[in-house]
N, C-alpha and C positions, 0 to 999 in steps of 0.2 A: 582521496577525493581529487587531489590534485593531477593522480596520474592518471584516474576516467578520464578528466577533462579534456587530457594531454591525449590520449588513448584515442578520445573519441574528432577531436581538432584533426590530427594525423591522420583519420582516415576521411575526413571530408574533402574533394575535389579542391585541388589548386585555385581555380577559378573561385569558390566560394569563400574561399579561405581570405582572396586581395580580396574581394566585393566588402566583405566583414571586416576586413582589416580599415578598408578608407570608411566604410561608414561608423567603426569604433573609433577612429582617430578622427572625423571630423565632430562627434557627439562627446568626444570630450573637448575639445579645444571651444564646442555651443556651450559647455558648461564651464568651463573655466574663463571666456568672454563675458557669460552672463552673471558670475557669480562676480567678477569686475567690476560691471555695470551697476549693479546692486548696490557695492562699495560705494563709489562713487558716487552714486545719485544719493542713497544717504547723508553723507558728507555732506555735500553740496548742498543739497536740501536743509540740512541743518543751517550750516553757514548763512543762509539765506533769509531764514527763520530770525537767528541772532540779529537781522538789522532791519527788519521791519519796525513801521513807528505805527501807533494804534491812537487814532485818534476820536475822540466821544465828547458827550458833555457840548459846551457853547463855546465855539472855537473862537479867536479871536479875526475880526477881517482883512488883517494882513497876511499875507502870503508867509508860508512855514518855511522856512531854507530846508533843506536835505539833510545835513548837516545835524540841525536842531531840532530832535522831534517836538511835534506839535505839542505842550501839556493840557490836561485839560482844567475848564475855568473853572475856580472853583471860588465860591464866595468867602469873605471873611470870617472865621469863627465856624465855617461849616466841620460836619463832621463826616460828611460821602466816602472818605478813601475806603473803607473797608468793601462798600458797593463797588469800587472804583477798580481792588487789586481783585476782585469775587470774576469783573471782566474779563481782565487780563488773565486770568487761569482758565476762564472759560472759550477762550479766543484762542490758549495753546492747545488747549486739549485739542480745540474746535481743526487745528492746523496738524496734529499730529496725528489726530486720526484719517484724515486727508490724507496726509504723506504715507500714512502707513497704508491704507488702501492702493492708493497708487503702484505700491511698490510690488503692494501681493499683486494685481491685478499686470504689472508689467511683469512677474517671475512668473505668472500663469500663464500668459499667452506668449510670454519667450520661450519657455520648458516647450508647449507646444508648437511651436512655430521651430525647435532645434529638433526636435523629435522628427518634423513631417520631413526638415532638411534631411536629415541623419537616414532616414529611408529613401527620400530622390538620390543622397549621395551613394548610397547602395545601388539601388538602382543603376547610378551613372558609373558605378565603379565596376559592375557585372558587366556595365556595354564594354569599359573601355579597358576591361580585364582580357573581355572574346577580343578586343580586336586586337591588341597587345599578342594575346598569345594562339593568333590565326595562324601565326607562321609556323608554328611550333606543331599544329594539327595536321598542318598540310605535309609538315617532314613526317610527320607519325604515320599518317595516310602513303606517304612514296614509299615510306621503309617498311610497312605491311606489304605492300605488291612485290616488294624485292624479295626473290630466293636465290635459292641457290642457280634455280634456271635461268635469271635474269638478271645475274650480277650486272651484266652491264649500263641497266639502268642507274641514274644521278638523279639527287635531288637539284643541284643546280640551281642555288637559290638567290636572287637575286636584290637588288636595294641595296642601300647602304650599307659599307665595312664596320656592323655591330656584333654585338656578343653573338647574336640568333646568325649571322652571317659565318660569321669563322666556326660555330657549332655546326653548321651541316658543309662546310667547308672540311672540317674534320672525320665527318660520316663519309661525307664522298673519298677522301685518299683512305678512311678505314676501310669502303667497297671496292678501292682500288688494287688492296694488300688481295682481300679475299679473294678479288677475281681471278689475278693472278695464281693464288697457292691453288683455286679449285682447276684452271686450265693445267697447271703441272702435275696435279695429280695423275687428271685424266689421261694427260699424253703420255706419265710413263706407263699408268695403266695398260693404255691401248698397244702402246711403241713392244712395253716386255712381255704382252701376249704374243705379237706379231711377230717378234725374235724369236720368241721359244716355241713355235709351234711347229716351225720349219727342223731344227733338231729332232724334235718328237718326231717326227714324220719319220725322218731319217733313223732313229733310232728303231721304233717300229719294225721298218722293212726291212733292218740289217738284224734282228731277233727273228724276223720271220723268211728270210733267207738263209741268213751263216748256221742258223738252227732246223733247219727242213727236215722234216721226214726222212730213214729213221735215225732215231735217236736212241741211245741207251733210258729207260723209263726215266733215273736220275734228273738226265739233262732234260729232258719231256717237262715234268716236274719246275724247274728252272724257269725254262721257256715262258710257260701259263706264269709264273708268278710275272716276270718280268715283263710280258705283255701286259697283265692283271694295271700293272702300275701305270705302264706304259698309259693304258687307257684312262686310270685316273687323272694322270697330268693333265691329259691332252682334253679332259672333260672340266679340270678347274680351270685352265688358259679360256677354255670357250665361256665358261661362266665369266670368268673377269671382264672379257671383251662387252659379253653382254651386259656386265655392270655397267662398264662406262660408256656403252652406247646409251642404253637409260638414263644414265646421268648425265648425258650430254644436251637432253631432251630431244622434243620430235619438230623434224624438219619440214614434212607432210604430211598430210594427215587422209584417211579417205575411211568410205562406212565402211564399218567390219559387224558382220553377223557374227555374234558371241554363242547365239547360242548353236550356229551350225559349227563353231569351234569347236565348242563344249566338246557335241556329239564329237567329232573327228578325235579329238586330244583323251577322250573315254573309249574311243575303238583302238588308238595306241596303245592307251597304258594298260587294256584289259590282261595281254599276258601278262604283265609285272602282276597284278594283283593276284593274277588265278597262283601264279607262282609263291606271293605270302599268301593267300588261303583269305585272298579279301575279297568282298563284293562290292562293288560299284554300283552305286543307283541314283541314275542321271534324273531330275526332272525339268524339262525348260520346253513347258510348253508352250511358255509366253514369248513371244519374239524379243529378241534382246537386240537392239543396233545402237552403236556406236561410233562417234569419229575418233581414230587414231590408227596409231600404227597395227598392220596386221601381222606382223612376224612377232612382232614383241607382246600381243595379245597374248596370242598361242602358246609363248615364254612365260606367258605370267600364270596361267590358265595349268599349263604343262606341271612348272611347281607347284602350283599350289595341290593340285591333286599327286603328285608322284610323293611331297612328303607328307601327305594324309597318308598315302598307302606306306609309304617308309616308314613312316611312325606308327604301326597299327600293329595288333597281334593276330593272329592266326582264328579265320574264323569271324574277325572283325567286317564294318562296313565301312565303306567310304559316300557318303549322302552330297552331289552337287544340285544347288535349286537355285534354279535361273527366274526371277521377278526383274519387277519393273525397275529396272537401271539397279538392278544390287543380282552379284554370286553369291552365293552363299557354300562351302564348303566347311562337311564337318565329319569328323572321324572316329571312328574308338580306339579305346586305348589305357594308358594309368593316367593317373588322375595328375595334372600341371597345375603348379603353384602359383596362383593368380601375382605372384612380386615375378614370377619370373618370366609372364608373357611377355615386358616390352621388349625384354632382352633376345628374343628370339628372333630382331626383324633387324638385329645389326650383321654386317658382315662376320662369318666365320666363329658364332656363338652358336652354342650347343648346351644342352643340357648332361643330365647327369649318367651313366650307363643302359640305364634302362630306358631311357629312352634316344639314344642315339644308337643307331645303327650304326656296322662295318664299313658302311659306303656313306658317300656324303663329304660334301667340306662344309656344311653351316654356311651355304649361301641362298638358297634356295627361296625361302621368304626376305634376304634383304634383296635380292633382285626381283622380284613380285613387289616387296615396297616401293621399289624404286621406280619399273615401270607403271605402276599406279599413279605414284608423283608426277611424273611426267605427260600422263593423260590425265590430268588435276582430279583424279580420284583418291579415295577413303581408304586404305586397308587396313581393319582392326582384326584382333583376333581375343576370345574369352575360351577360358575352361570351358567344357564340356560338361551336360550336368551327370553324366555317368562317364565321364573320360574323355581323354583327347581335347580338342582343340575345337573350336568353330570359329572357322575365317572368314570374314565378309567384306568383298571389294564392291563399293559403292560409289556409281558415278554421278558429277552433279547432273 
């Protein structure tokens, strides 16, 4: 029972948590006042009781000292005392039933009067919970906007050298660290594309010179493989570039018709598909316009259908359906193990034989995620309900 309580405490908001806490601790310190108070005034009340003087009967007309209770007169030979002590029991009851009402009647409207407090205190303990921990909302709020696009955003918080001061004091030199690791990545990124493309080049024209026509078949043979490669290089360098331009984000942005993409990047890729025995079937007859980048559209748009056709068998279709701010692209193929979709939109992840092709580095959807990211759009992807994939990039 004790770890529901516990269970259920821990998952109540922060805020409810202080608001309950001050009005728990103000409603016992009403009962522990009041249960004082009680003490006390009985005591007192008693004491008070013990020196009262009762006077009846035919007093005498001198003045009674304080000192000296009055007695009462009683003639010679009488025998009244028994009427006399009948009084005086009648006159404590008469005084302790007094005192006892009182005392109910002062624990009755105390209990209530700490009860109404114990909820104003609530009350004032929720106001001055929010305003306590306003500053704590607003770094929540700055550190939601901050990504990876916008490291160089700061909370920058200002007021007093408090605890909540040097906490986002620590958050700003932690966006500091990040900013940094993510520019170095990017520049060697961009820097060891930009070295090694110029060798490739080089390499290329010295295979397709020093190797010219004729050749004995052997060397022939040689040639194509080492061109073969050649060209993979020089098509992972360009993907990398592309990564960390994506990731660098967009500098300008203008309308790009998606769906006259579409068409264009489905009249390129059509020989790839006729060559795996795919069909392609575009629908976007809805106008799709967007602002961002248009080169990096076309890159995103490009992948996403060139590894629907890569991944697909023989005979298979590839379906793109253009609606209202969403692509939708979905393909056949074997059946993908829904643990292992997220894993498919990191760089240079691959699945398992039967579904990776010969060609390919596994970048293909993390450079489609990434330009998605950077035009603050969506891209998910699910199984297929008879195979393959269905990708959907959705803008807001």
């Amino acid at each position: 029972m004790r770890m529901n309580w516990r269970a259920l405490l821990s998952r109540l908001p922060f805020r409810v948590r202080l608001a309950a806490a001050i009005s728990g601790l103000f409603l016992l310190a009403g009962i522990a006042l009041l249960a004082l108070v009680v003490l006390l005034a009985r005591y007192g009340t008693a004491q008070q009781v013990e020196g009262l003087s009762v006077t009846y009967g035919d007093a005498p007309s001198g003045p009674a000292t304080p000192s000296e209770p009055v007695r009462p007169a009683q003639p010679e030979g009488s025998t009244s005392a028994p009427s006399g002590v009948a009084l005086i029991q009648k006159i404590d009851q008469t005084v302790q039933a007094v005192q006892d009402t009182a005392l109910r009647q002062m624990v009755l409207w105390s209990a209530v009067a700490i009860l109404v407090m114990a909820l104003l205190a609530g009350l004032l303990g929720w106001w001055l919970a929010g305003r306590a921990l306003r500053p704590v909302a607003s770094m929540t709020e700055a550190a939601r906007r901050i990504s990876e696009q916008n490291l160089h955003q700061r909370l920058a918080l200002t007021g007093p050298d408090d605890e909540l001061h040097r906490l986002a004091d620590t958050f700003d030199t932690m966006l500091d660290r990040l900013e940094r690791a993510f520019e170095s990545q990017r520049r060697f990124v961009a820097n060891a594309s930009h070295e090694l493309k110029t060798p490739l080049a080089a390499q290329r024209t010295t295979l397709q010179v020093g190797l010219a026509d004729p050749l004995p078949e052997s060397l022939a043979d040689v040639r194509e493989d080492l061109l073969t490669t050649n060209r993979e290089a020089e098509q992972l360098i360009n993907a990398l570039l592309l990564l960390a331009r994506s990731d660098g984000g967009l500098d300008e942005t203008e309308s790009v018709d998606l769906t006259a993409t579409a068409r264009l990047v489905t009249a390129e890729l059509t020989p790839q598909a006729s060559a795996h025995g795919v069909h392609i079937d575009l629908c976007a007859d809805t106008p799709l316009v967007v602002h961002g980048d248009g080169v990096l559209l076309r890159h995103l748009l490009t992948n996403l259908m060139r590894n629907a056709i890569q991944y697909n068998h023989p005979g298979g279709q590839v379906c793109v359906r253009l609606d209202v701010a969403t692509v939708t692209v979905t393909n056949t193929g074997v059946r993908v193990p829904a643990e292992l979709v997220p894993g498919l939109f990191e760089p240079f992840r691959r699945l398992d034989a039967d579904r990776t092709a010969t060609t390919g580095h596994g970048l293909g959807l993390s450079i489609a995620s990434s330009i998605a990211e950077a035009h603050h759009a969506t891209l998910t992807a699910r199984p297929g309900v008879e195979g393959g994939l269905a990708v959907a990039l959705r803008f807001p």
